[in-house]
N, C-alpha and C positions, 0 to 999 in steps of 0.2 A: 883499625886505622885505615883510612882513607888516604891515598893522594890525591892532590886538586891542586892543579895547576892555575896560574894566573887569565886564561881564558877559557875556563873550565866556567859553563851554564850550570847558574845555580839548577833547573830544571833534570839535567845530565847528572848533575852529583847527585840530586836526592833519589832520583831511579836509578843510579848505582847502588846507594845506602838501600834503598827496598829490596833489592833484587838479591843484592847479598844476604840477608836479614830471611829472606824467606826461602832461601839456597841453604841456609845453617839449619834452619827451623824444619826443614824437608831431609836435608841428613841427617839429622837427629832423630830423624821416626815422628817428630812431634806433632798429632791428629791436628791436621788445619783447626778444626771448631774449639782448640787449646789454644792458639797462636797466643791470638790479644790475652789471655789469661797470662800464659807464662813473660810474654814482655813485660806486662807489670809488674808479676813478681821479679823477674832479673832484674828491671829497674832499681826497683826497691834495694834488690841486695847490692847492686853497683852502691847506692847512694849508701848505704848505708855502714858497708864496713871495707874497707881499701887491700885487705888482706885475701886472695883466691881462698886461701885454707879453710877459712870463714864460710864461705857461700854455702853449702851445704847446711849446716847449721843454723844459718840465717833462713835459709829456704823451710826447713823445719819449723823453727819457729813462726814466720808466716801463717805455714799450714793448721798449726796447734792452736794460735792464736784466733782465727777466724772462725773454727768451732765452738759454736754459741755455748760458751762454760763460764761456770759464775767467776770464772778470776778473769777472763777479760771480756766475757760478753760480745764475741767475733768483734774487739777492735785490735787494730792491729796496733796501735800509738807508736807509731813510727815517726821519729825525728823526720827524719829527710823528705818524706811524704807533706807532713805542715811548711819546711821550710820552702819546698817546692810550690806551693799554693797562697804562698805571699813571694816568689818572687826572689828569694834567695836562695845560696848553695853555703851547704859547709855550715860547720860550725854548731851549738845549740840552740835550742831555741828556747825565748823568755818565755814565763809564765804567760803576758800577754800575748805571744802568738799563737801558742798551744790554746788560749779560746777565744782567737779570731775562726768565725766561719769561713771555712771556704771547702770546696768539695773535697779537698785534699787532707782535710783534716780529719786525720784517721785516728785522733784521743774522742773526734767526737761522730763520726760516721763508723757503721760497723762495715767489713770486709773491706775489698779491695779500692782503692781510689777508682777516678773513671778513667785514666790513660795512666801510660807509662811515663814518668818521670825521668826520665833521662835515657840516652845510648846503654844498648845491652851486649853483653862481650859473650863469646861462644860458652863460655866456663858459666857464667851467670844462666844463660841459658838451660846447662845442661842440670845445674843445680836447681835451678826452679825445678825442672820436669821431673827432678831423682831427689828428694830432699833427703840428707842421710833420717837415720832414723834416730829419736829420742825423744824426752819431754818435756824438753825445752820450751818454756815461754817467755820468757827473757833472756836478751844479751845488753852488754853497753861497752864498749870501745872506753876502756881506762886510760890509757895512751894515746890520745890525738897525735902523736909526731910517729910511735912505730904501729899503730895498730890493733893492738893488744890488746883483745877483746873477752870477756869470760859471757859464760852462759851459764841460765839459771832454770831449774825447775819449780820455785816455791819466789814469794814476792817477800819472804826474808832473806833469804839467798839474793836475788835482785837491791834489796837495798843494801846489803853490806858491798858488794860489788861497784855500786854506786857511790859511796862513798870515797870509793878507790880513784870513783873520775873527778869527785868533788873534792879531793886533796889535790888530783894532778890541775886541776882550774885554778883553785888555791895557790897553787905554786908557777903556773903558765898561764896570767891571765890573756896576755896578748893570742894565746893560743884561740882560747875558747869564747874568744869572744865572736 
């Protein structure tokens, strides 16, 4: 969280936002030649699930996933990454956007996007750099209002899980839309 007052230079704020940003990333230990690495992945897990308890998990799965293995072929297919590369936030995305090209689209580029997709919070951070440990290659947030996310090792596991989100849609469409 920033404050920015009403005669606060844009120029002044965003050399605040760097300087803190590489102040987190230096007390963390984290090897400068990882920086831009780990921003992206904290990005990612910012966007992609709203619960801290998550992030670890999420950072795992990242890692598992970009390991060129015949069930994802290092992509990562990350919602948040396609919706950020057309220009939106939140939410699902249609079948049509998941095969619009755009660099972001990690259903159809392998590994990481080219930048970070959004602000990274120190906890996002630390969980990029430490992902817990498992083998995990899928998660999907069942609850868009509290968070409630399950994670999956096999892509049966993943779609029964899935269904969980496609009954809460079912029932919240103003949610997920």
């Amino acid at each position: 969280t920033y404050t920015i007052g009403p005669d606060d230079k844009i120029e002044d704020v965003l050399k605040t936002m760097v300087k803190v940003t590489k102040d987190t990333l230096q007390k963390l230990g984290i090897p400068e030649n990882k920086w831009y690495e780990v921003l992206i992945k904290g990005s990612i897990i910012e966007r992609e699930v709203n619960q801290p308890e998550y992030y670890g998990k999420v950072a795992r799965v990242i890692e598992n996933r970009i390991l060129d293995n015949d069930q994802t072929n290092g992509r990562l297919q990350m919602d948040s990454t396609v919706l950020y590369g057309l220009g939106k936030y939140g939410g699902v995305p249609t079948n049509d956007d998941i095969k619009k090209d755009t660099p972001y689209n990690t259903y159809e580029h392998k590994g990481l996007p080219p930048t970070p997709i959004g602000a990274v919070s120190e906890t996002a951070i630390k969980a990029a750099a430490n992902p817990e440990k498992g083998p995990w290659l899928y998660f999907v947030t069942v609850d868009l209002n509290t968070g409630e996310t399950l994670f999956a090792s096999t892509l049966e596991e993943q779609n029964a899980n899935t269904e969980k989100l496609n009954k809460f849609c079912r029932e919240h469409k103003d949610i997920c839309q």
